[in-house]
C-alpha positions as CSV (number, residue, x, y, z in Angstrom):
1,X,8.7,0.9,9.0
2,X,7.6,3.5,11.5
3,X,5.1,1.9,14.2
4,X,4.4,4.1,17.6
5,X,4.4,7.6,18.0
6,X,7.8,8.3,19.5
7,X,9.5,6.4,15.8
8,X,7.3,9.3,13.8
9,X,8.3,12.0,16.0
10,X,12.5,11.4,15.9
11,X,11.5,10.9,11.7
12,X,9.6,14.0,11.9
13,X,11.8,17.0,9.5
14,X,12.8,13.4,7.6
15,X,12.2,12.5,3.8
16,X,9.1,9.3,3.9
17,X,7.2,7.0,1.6
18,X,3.1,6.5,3.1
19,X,2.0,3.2,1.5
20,X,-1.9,3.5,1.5
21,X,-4.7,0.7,1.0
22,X,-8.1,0.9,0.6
23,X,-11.0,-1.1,-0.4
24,X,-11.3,0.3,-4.2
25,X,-7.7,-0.6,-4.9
26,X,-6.6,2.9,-5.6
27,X,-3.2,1.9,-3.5
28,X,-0.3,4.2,-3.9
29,X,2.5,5.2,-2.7
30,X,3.3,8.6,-1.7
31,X,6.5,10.2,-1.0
32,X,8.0,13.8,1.2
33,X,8.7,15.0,4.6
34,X,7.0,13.7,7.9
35,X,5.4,16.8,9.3
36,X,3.0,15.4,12.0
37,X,1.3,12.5,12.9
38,X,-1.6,12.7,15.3
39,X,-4.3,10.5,16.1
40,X,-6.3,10.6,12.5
41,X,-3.7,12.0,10.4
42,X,-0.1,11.6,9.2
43,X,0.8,14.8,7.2
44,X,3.4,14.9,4.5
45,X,5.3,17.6,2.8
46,X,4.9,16.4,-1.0
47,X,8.4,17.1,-3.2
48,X,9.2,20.1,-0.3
49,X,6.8,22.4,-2.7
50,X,4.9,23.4,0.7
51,X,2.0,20.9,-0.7
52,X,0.8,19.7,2.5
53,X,-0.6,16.3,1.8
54,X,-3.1,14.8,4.8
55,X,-3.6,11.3,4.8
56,X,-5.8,9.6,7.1
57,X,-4.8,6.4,9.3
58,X,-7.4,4.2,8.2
59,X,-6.0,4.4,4.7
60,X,-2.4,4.2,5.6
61,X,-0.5,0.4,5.3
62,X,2.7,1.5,6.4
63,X,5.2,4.5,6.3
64,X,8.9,3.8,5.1
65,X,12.0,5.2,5.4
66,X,13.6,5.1,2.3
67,X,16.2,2.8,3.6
68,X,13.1,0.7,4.3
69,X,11.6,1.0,0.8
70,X,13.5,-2.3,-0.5
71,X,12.0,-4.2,2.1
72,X,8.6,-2.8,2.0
73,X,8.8,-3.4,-1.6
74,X,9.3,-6.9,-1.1
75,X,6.7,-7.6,1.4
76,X,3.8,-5.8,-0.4
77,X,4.9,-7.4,-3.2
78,X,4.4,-10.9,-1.8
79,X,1.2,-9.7,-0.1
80,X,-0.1,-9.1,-3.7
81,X,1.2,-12.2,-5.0
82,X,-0.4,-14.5,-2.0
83,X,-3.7,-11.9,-2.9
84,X,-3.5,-13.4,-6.4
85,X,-2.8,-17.2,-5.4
86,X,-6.1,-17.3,-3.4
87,X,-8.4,-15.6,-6.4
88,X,-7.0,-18.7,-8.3
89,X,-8.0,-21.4,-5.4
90,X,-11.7,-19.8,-5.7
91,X,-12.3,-21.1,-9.5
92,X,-12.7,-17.8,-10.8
93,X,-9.7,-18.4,-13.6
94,X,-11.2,-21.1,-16.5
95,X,-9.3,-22.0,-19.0
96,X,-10.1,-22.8,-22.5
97,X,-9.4,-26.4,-22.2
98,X,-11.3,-27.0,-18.9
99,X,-14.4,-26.4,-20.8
100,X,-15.8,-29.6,-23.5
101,X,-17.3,-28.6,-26.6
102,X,-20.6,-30.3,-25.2
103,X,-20.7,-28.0,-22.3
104,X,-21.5,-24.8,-24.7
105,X,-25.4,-24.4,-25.5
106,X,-26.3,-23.2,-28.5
């Protein structure tokens, strides 16, 4: 995982995977060469077509190596599953047997 500014500028030239998040849930995760990061963006290469791909920091979770992929992987994926736990602990999820045939109104 790249953190500070001197990490993103020795990966800079190198192939990157940009995690994003954002409120709507339109997470992805998008893949080429770090070309810059500055204070608002980080700016991909996408497939080294010359598609310049700007992302902006307040949508970006993390930015991977690909030998930190695996590892990324595992984490979001147990961020999503702790994500799904607590929508459970609300009461939101009723099952067909929690509900007695008296309790429908007709």
């Amino acid at each position: 995982i790249l953190d500070s500014q001197k990490e993103f500028d020795a990966a800079r030239d190198l192939d990157v995977y940009v995690e994003t998040r954002d409120p709507w849930g339109s997470n992805r995760v998008l893949g080429g060469k770090l070309v810059d990061r500055n204070a608002m963006d980080v700016i991909i290469n996408q497939d080294n077509s010359g598609r310049m791909v700007t992302i902006p920091n307040s949508m970006i979770h993390q930015v991977l190596l690909p030998s930190g992929l695996a590892k990324g992987n595992a984490r979001m994926k147990a961020d999503l599953d702790a994500e799904d736990n607590e929508d459970e602990e609300d009461g939101w999820d009723v099952e067909e047997s929690d509900v007695e045939e008296e309790d429908y109104v007709e």
